[in-house]
N, C-alpha and C positions, 0 to 999 in steps of 0.2 A: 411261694409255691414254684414259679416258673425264674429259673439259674439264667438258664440260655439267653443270648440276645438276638433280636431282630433288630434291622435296618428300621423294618417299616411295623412294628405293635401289631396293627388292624390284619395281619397277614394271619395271626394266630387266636381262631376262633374257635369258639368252646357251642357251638352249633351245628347240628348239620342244613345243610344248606340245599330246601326242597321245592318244588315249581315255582323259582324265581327269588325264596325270601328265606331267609335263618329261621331257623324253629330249632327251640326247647322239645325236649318228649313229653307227652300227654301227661303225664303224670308229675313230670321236673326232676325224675330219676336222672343221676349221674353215673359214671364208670371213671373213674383212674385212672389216668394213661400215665406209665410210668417206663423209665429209660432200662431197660434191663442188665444194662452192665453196669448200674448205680443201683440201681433201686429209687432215684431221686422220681419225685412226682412231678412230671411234667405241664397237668391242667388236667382236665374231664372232660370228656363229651357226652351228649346228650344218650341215655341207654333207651332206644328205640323198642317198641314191639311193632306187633302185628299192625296195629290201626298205622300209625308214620309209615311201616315200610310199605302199605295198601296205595298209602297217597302218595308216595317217593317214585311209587312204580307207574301209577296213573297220571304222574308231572313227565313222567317220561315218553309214555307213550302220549300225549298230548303235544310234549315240543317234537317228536318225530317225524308228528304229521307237517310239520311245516320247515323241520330241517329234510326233509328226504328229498325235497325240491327244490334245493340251495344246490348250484353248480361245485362240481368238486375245487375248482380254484377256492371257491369261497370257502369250503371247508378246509381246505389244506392253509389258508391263512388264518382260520380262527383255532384250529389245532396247534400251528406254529405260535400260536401267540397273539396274531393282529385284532383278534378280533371286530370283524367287521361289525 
């Protein structure tokens, strides 16, 4: 299925990735991600509804509350990369 190369495999994940862990969709529904100047199929990701995108949104506002009180230095190195 997947032509392309990675360096590092683990880089290329077929989950989305919601308050903190990889999840599947509720149901284990897929979608095709495909290259469109080939047509070649690249892998699938998870095809989310309503319930995932409920809890995607409520991981968000949950890490908010404890990112909005992180000094901007410390967000401007986890943006660049450093991840503190």
């Amino acid at each position: 299925m997947m032509r392309f190369s990675l360096q590092d495999p683990d880089l290329f994940r077929r989950q989305a990735y919601i308050g903190g862990r990889w999840c599947d969709a509720d149901n284990g529904a897929t979608l095709e991600v495909n290259n469109p100047a080939t047509g070649e199929i690249l892998g699938t990701v998870p095809m989310m509804g309503a319930a995932e995108t409920r809890r995607a949104i409520d991981a968000e506002k949950n890490a908010w509350v404890d990112w909005r009180r992180k000094p901007a230095k410390a967000e401007a190195l986890f943006c660049a990369g450093g991840m503190i």
